[in-house]
N, C-alpha and C positions, 0 to 999 in steps of 0.2 A: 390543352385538352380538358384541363379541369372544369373550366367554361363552358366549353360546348355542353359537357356532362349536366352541370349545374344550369344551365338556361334549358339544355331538355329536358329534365326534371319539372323543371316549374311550368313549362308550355303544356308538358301533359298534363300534373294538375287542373291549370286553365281549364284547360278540352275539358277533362271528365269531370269537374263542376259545373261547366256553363250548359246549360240548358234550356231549350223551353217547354212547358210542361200543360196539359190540359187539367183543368177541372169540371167537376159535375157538378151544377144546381139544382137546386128545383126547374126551372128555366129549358135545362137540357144543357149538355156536354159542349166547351164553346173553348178557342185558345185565348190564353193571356202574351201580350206581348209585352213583359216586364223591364225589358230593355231599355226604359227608359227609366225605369224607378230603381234597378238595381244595380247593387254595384257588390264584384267579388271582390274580397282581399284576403290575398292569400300571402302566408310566408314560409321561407325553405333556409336550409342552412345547409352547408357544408363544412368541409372541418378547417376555412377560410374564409368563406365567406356568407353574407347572410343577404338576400331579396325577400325585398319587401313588392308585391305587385298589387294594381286593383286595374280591374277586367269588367268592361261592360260583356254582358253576356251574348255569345255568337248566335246569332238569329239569320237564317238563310235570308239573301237579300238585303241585307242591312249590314249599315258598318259597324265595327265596334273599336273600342280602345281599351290598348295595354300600356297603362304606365308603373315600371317597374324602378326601381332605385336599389341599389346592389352596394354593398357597405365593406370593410373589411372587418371581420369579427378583433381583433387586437385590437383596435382603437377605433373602431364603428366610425370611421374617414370614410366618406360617400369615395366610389371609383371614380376618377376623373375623365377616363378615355377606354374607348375600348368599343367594340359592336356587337351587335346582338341580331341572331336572325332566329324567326321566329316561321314553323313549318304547320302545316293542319295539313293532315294527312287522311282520309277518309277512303280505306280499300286504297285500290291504287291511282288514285287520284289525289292533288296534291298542290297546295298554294305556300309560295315561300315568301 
C-alpha cells in the first residue's frame, strides 16, 4: 500500500508541473511546444523510500516519457522488482 501512495504522489506532481504555456510578443500571442527541449525532474521521499523522476512534459497528441528510479532511503540500493502504474485522470475521463 505504501507504493501505490508513494507512485501517486509523484504522478500528481508530474500532472501539475507539466504544462504547456503561451507567450506574448511583439509578433502577437503564439504557443511554444517545449516538449522537446524540456525536461522535468522531480523528487519525493517517503519515510522509505526516495524517487527520483524526469518527465517530458504532457502535450495533447504527443507522447511523453517518465523515467523514474525508486531507491531505498537506508542504503540508497535502487528497487530491483516491482510495477508501477501510472493514471492521468482529467474529470472523469482517464488513461492508465
Amino acid at each position: 500500500m505504501k507504493y501505490k501512495v508513494f507512485i501517486t504522489a509523484i504522478s500528481i506532481a508530474i500532472l501539475l508541473v507539466s504544462c504547456t504555456h503561451t507567450h506574448t510578443h511583439a509578433t502577437g500571442a503564439h504557443d511554444h511546444d517545449h516538449a522537446h527541449d524540456e525536461t522535468l525532474q522531480l523528487t519525493a521521499y517517503s519515510a522509505d523510500f526516495e524517487v527520483f523522476a524526469e518527465a517530458t512534459p504532457f502535450v495533447v497528441g504527443q507522447p511523453s516519457d517518465i523515467l523514474a528510479h525508486f531507491s531505498y532511503l537506508e542504503n540508497f540500493k535502487p528497487l530491483e522488482e516491482g510495477s508501477v502504474t501510472a493514471s492521468l485522470v482529467i474529470g472523469l475521463s482517464n488513461i492508465r
